[in-house]
C-alpha positions in Angstrom: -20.1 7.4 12.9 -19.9 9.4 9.8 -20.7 13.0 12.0 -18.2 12.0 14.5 -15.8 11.4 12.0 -16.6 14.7 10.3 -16.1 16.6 14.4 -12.9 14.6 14.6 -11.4 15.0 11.5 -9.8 18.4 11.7 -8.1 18.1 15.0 -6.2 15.4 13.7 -5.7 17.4 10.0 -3.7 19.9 12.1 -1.8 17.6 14.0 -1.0 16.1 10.6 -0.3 19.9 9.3 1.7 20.7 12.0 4.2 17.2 11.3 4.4 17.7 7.5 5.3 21.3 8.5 8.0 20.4 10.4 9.3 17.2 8.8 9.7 19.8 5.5 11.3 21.9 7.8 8.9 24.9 6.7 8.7 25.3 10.7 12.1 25.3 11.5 12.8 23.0 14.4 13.9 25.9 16.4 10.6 27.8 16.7 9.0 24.4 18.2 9.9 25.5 22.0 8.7 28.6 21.3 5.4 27.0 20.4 5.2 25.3 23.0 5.8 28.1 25.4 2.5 29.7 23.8 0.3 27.0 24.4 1.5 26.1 27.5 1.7 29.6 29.1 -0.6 32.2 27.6 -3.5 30.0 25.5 -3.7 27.1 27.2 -4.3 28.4 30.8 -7.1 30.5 29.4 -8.9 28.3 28.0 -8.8 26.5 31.2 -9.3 29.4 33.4 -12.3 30.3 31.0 -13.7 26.7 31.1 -13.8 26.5 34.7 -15.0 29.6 35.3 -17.8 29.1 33.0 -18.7 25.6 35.0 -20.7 24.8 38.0 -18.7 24.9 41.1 -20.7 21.0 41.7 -18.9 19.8 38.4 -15.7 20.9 39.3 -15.6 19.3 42.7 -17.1 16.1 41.3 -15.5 13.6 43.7 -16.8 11.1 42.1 -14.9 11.7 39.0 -11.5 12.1 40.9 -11.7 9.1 42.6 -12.8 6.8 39.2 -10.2 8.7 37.3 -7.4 8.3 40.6 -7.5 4.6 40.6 -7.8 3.7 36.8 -4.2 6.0 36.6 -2.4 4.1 39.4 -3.9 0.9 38.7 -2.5 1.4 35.2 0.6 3.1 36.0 1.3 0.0 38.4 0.7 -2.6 35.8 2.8 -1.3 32.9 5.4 -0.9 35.4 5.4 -4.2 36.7 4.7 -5.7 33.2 7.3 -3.9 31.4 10.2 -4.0 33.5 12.9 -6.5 32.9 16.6 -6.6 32.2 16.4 -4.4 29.2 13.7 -1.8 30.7 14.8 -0.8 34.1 12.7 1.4 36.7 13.4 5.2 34.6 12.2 3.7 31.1 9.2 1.4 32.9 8.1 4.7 34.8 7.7 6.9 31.9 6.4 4.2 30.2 3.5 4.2 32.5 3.2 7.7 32.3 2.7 8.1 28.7 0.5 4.8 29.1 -1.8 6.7 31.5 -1.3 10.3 31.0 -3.6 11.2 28.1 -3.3 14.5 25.6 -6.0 16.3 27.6 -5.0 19.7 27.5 -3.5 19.8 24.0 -6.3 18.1 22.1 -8.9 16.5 25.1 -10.5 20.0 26.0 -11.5 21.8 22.4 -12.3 18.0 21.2 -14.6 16.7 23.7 -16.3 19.9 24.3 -17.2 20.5 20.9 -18.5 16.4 20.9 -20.0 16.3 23.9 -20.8 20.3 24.3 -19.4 22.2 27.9 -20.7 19.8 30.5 -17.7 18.2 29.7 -15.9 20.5 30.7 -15.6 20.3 34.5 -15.0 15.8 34.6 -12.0 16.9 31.8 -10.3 19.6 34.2 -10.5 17.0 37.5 -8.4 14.5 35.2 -6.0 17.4 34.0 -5.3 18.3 37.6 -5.3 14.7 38.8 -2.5 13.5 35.7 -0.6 17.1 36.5 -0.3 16.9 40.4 -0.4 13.0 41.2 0.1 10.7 38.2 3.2 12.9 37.1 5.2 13.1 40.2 4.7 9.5 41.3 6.1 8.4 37.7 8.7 11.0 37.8 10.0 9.2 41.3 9.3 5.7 40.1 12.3 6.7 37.7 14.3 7.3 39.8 14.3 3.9 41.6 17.6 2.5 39.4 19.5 3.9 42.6 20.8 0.9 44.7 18.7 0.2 47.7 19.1 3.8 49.8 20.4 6.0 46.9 17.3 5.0 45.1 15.0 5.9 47.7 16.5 9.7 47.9 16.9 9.4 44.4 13.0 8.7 44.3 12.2 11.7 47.0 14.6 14.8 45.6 12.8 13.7 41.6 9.6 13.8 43.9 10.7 17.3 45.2 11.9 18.5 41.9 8.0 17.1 40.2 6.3 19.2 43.1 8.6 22.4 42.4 7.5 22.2 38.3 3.9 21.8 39.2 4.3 25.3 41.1 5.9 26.9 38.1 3.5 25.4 35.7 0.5 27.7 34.6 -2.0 25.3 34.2 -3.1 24.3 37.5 -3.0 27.7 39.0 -5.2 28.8 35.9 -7.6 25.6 37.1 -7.3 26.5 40.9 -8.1 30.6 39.4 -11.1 29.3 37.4 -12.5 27.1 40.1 -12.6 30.1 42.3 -14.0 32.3 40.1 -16.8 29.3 39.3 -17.3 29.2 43.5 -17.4 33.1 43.8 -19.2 34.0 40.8 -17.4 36.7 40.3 -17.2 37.9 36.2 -14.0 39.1 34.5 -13.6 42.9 33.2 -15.0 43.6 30.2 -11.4 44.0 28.4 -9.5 40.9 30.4 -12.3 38.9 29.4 -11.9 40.0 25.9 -8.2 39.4 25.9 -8.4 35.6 27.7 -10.7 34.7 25.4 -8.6 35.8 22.5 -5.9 33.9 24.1 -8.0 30.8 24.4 -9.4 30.6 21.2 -6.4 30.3 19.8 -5.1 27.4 22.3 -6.9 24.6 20.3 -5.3 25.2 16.4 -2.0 26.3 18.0 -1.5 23.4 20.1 -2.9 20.4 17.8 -0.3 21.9 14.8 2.1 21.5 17.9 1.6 18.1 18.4 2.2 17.3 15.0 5.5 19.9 14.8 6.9 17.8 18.0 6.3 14.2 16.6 7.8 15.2 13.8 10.4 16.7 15.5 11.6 13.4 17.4 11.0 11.1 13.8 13.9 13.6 12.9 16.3 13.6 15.4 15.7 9.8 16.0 17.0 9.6 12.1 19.8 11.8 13.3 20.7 9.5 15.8 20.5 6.4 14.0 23.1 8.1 11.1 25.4 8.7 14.1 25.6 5.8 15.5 26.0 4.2 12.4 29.3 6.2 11.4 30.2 5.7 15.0 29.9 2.0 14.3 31.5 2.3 11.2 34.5 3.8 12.6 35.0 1.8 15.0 33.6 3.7 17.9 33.8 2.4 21.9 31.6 2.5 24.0 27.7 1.8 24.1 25.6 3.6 22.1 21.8 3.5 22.9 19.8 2.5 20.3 16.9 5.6 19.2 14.4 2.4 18.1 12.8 1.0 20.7 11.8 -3.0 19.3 7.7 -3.1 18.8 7.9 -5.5 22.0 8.5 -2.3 24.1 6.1 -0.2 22.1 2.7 -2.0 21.1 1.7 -3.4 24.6 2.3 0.0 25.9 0.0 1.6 22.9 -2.4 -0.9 23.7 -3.0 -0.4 27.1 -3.2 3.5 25.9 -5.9 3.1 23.5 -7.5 0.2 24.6 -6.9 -1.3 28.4 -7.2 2.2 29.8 -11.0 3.5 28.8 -12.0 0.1 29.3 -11.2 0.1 32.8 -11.9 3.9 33.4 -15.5 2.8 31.8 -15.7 -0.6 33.8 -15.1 0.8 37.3 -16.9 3.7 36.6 -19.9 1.4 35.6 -19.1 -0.6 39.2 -18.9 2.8 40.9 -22.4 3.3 39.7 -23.7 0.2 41.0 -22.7 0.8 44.3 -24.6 4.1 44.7 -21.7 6.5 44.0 -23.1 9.9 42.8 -21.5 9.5 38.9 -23.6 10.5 36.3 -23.5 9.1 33.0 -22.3 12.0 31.1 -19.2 12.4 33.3 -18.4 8.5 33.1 -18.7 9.1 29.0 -16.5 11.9 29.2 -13.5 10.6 31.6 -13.6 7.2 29.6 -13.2 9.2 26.3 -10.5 10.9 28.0 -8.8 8.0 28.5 -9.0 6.9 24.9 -7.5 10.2 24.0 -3.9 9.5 22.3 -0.7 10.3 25.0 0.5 13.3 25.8 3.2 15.1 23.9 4.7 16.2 26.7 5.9 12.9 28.5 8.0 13.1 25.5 9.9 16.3 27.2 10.0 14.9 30.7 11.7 11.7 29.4 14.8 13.6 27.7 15.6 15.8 31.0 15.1 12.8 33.0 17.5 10.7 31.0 14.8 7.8 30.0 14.8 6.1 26.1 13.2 9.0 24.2 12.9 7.3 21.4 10.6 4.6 22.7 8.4 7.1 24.1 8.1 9.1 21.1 7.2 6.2 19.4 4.5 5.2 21.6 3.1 9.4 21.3 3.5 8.8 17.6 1.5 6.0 17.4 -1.1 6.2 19.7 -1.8 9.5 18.0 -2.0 7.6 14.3 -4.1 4.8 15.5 -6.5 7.0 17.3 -7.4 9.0 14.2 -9.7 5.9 13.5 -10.2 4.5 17.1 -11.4 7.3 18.6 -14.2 8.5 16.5 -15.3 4.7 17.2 -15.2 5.0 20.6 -17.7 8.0 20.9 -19.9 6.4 18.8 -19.9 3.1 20.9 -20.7 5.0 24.0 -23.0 7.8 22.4 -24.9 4.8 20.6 
């Protein structure tokens, strides 16, 4: 326990670095997009493209793996939707619920930690689940909010937000750096001397920059929920029509959905994947390991962002980020060792 623990502990000291940062506004709030557009378009797709290309085609094309990690994301996305929606939570705040319920931190935090627990092999089972959350898991929650809409207006509601999911996975870096590396794996064809240099420069730099993100974007919403709270206060105060949306989210909409996070969803990634096994489908132990301690990673930071622009209670979502992200500084060195025991 005690050398997972020691593996652990400084991807979560930067996460905490990166919040403290930003909650004493040393990081001014404004520089936090252009963080993010670092990580997300130069380091992170490096490090991807230079982790596939440095894995076995064979690992990369695990079916196996995609089919596991497939069904444990719908079946998980389907049940915190049909569990959490009610009068108060309606089809947009169940859907991104599921999303941050099954959408792990994988590229953030999931690569640099579980490779340097588990060493590269990990590698290729990690990248199947990046592109599986990216491409499928995204876009079906993305038009599950959208099914507010009365009866046909829902239904085109669901297919333009399905459109729009489709054109952002075009424009996003990281599975075209997965789709580069996964040729290069195939060809086995090596990079230039310098470009080599350069991506791994790039790459190297995707793990500390991104954790001290994390941390700099909780931190970030804990603020401007506090912001919003004080405004709707004074708007109370002074008499203000209207509805105003509250930034709080009550724990009954937040700790079932942590829970299934942290706890529902590696159990049933690591349940099937045992039943898989027993079947005679070609999953190896080391990939099951890897994609169930995927699962127990903590959500992503960037359901956070989908939620604003799509007009879902940001507030509860950040909340569930937060947390999972808190309890899984403990939680998750415990899983490894339970499954490297």
């Amino acid at each position: 326990m005690l050398p997972v623990f020691l593996v652990t502990f400084p991807f979560f000291a930067l996460i905490a670095a990166g919040y403290g940062a930003a909650r004493a506004r040393i990081l001014p709030l404004d520089a936090i997009p252009g963080l993010n557009t670092f990580v997300l378009y130069f380091a992170l797709p490096c490090m991807l493209l230079r982790f596939g290309a440095g894995t076995p085609i064979g690992q990369l094309l695990d079916g196996s793996v995609a089919l596991v990690w497939g069904i444990c994301a719908l079946a998980v996305v389907a049940g915190v939707v049909a569990f959490t929606r009610n009068a108060r939570v309606g089809w947009n705040d169940a859907a991104f619920g599921a999303l941050v319920a099954a959408f792990p931190n994988t590229g953030f935090m999931g690569v640099p930690l579980l490779v340097a627990i588990l060493g590269a092999q990990a590698a290729g089972p990690i990248i199947i689940t990046i592109a599986f959350d990216l491409v499928v898991t995204s876009s079906l929650c993305i038009a599950l909010s959208r099914l507010d809409g009365a009866g046909g207006a829902g239904r085109h509601g669901a297919m333009l937000a399905a459109r729009k999911a489709l054109r952002g996975i075009l424009v996003n870096p990281m599975p075209w750096s997965i789709l580069l590396g996964v040729l290069l794996s195939a060809a086995r064809w090596p990079l230039p001397g310098p470009v080599e240099r350069t991506i791994a420069m790039l790459a190297d730099a995707a793990s500390p920059v991104a954790l001290f993100t994390i941390g700099a974007v909780l931190a970030r919403s804990a603020l401007l929920a506090r912001e919003h709270d004080a405004s709707a206060a004074v708007a109370e105060a002074m008499g203000a029509t209207g509805r105003v949306s509250a930034s709080k989210a009550p724990w009954s909409d937040v700790l079932p959905v942590v829970a299934v996070k942290l706890l529902a969803h590696p159990l049933l990634v690591w349940a099937l994947g045992l039943g898989a096994i027993a079947l005679g489908l070609p999953l190896s132990h080391p990939a099951l390991v890897t994609i169930v301690l995927v699962a127990a990673l903590p959500s992503a930071s960037n359901v956070s962002m989908l939620a604003e622009r799509f007009g879902a209670d940001n507030g509860r979502i950040a909340r569930i980020i937060l947390w999972t992200t808190v309890i899984a500084f403990p939680s998750f060195p415990l899983a490894v060792s339970a499954l490297r025991g």
